[in-house]
C-alpha positions as CSV (number, residue, x, y, z in Angstrom):
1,X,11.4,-1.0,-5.4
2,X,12.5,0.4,-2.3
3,X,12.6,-1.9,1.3
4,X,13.3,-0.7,5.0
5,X,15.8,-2.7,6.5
6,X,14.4,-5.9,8.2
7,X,13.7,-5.9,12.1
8,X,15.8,-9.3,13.7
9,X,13.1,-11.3,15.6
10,X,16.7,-11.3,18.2
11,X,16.9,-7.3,18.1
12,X,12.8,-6.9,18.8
13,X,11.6,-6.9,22.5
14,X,8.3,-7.4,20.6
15,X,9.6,-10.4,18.9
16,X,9.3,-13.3,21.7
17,X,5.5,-13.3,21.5
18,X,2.9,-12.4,18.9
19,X,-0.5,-11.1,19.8
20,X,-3.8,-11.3,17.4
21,X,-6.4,-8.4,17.4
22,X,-8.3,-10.9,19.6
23,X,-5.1,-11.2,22.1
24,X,-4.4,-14.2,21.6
25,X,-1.1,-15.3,21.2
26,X,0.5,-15.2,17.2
27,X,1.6,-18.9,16.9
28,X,0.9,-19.1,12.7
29,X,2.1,-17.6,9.8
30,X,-1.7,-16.5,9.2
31,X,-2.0,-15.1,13.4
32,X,1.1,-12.6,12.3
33,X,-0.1,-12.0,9.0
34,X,-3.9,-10.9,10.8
35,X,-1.8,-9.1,13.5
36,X,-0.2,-6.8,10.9
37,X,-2.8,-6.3,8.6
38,X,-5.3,-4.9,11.8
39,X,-1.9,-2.8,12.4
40,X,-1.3,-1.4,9.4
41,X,-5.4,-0.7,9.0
42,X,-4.9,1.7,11.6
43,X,-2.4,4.0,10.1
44,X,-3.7,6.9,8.9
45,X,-2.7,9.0,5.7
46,X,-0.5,11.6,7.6
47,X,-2.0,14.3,5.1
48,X,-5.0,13.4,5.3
49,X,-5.3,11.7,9.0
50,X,-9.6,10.8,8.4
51,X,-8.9,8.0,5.9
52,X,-6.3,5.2,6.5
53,X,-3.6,3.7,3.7
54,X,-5.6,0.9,2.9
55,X,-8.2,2.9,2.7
56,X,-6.1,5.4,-0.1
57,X,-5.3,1.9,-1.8
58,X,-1.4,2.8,-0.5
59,X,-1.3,-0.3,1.2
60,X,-1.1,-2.8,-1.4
61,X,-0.5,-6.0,0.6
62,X,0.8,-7.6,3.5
63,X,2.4,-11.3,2.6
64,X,5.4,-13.7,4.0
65,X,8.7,-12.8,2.4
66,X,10.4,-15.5,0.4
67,X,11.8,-16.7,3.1
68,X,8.7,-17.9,4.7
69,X,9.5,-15.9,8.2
70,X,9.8,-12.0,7.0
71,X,6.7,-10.1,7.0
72,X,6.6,-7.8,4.3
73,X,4.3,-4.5,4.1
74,X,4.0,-3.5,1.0
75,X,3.0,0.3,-0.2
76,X,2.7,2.4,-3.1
77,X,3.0,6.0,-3.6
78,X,0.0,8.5,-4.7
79,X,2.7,9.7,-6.6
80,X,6.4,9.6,-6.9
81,X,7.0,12.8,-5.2
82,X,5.0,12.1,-2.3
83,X,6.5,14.0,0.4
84,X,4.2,12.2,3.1
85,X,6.0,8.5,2.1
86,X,8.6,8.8,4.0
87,X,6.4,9.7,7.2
88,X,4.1,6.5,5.7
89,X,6.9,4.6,6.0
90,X,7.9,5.1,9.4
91,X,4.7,5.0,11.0
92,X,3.7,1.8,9.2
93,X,6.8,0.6,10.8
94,X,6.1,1.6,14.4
95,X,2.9,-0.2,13.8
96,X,4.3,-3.5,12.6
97,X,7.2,-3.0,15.8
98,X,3.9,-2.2,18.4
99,X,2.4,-5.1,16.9
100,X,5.8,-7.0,17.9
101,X,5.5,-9.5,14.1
102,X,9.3,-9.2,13.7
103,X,11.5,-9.6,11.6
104,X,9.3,-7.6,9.2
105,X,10.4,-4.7,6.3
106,X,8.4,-1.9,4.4
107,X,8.6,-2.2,0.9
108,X,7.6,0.5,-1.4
109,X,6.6,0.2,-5.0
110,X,5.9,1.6,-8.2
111,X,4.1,-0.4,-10.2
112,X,1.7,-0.5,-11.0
113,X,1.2,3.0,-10.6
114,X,-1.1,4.1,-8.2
115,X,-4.6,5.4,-9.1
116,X,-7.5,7.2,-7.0
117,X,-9.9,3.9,-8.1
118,X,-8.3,2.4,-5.4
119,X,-9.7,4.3,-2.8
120,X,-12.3,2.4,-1.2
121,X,-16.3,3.5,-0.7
122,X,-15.1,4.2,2.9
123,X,-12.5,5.8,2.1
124,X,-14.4,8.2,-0.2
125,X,-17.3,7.9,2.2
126,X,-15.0,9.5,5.1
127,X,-13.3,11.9,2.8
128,X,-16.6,13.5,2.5
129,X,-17.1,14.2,5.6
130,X,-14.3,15.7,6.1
131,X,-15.0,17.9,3.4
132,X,-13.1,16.7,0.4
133,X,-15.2,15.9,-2.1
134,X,-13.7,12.0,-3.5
135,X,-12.2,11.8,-6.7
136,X,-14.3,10.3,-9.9
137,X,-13.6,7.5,-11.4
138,X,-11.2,7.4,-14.0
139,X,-11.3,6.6,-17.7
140,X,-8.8,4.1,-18.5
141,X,-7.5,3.0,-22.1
142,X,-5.3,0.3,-21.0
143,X,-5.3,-2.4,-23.3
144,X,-6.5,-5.7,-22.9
145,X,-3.5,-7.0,-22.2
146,X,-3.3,-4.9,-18.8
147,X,-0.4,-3.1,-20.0
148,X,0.2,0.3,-18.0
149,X,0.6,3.9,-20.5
150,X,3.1,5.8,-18.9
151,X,1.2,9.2,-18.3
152,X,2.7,12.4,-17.6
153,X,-0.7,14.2,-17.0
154,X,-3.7,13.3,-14.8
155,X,-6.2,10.4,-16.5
156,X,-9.7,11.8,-17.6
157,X,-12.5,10.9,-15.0
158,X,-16.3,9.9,-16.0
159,X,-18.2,12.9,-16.7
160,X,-19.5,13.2,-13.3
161,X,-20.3,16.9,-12.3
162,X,-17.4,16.9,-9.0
163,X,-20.4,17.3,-5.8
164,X,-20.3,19.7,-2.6
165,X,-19.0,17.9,0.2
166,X,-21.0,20.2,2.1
167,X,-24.6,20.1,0.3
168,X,-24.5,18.1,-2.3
169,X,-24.8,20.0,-4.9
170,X,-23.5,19.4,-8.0
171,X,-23.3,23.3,-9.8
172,X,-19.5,23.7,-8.3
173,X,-16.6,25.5,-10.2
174,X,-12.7,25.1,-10.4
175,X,-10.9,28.2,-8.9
176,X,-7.3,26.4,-9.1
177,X,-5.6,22.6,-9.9
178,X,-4.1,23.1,-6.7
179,X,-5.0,23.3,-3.1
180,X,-4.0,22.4,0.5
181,X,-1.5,19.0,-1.4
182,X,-0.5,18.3,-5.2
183,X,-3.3,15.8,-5.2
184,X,-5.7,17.8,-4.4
185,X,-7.9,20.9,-6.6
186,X,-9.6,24.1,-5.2
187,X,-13.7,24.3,-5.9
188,X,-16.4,26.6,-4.8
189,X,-19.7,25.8,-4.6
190,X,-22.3,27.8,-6.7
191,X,-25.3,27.0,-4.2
192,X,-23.8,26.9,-0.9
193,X,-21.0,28.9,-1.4
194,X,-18.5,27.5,0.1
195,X,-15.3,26.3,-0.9
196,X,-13.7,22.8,-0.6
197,X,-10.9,20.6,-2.2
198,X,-11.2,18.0,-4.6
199,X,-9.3,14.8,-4.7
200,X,-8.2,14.8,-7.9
201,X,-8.1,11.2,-10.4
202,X,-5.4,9.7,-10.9
């Protein structure tokens, strides 16, 4: 697990006063916690600016730390490698300073491991119109004691034919594993023509 170094309530000019998404002043626990959550909603995936974290299941959850004043933002990679985290990072924390909820930290983690079946049906939904057709969902063998395999290759996904974006068809091809980002494969459409990436499943 890796954290950002708190913000002092003392060191914020944010930190004297909280605000809600309402406006109204942040006097709870809960008023910060709704204040940074409608914060860090906002943020969009720097690769893919259409869809949001939480909307990428990259925020994972936005809690008290342990002791009881430090908001905590926590994220999880699409991968390890993710070059965009470190941009992630430092935009969720201009949020959380903008939203003036100090003292607050960014906490990334690993595991579990993250998996496209967290993207949400508006995240997939806007992903599509953007023209990336959404990742399937994946076939899981975890067993039932929710214990994680460690993978080293993508998961299989359902045996859904991968759709157009564009037309809906479902008579596309693979030209490559990898397009505009690692996550992401190259198709063509066989009816429209056109080609489009694919969020892969992870």
């Amino acid at each position: 697990m890796r954290d950002t170094p708190a913000r002092d309530a003392t060191t914020s000019p944010f930190a004297p006063t909280f605000s809600t998404p309402s406006g109204k002043r942040a006097d709870t626990p809960d008023d910060r916690l709704a204040c940074a959550r409608a914060a860090l909603e906002a943020v969009p995936d720097p690769e893919i600016p259409v869809v949001s974290i939480r909307d990428l299941g990259i925020l994972r959850d936005v809690r008290l730390g342990d002791d009881g004043l430090t908001l905590e933002a926590v994220i999880t990679p699409t991968y390890s490698g993710c070059p965009a985290m470190s941009q992630i990072e430092e935009d969720a924390g201009r949020a959380l300073e903008a939203a003036g909820v100090a003292p607050w930290r960014v906490l990334t983690v690993l595991a579990p491991a993250w998996s496209t079946d967290w993207i949400t049906e508006s995240g997939r939904a806007s992903l599509r119109a953007f023209g990336i057709a959404p990742p399937g969902h994946c076939v899981t063998d975890a067993p039932p004691d929710n214990a994680k395999p460690l993978r080293f290759v993508p998961r299989a996904q359902s045996e859904d034919a991968v759709t157009c974006p564009r037309c809906g068809s479902p008579h596309t091809q693979e030209l490559s594993r990898f397009a505009s980002t690692a996550c992401k494969a190259l198709y063509r459409c066989l009816d429209c023509r056109e080609p489009f990436d694919y969020f892969k499943p992870y």
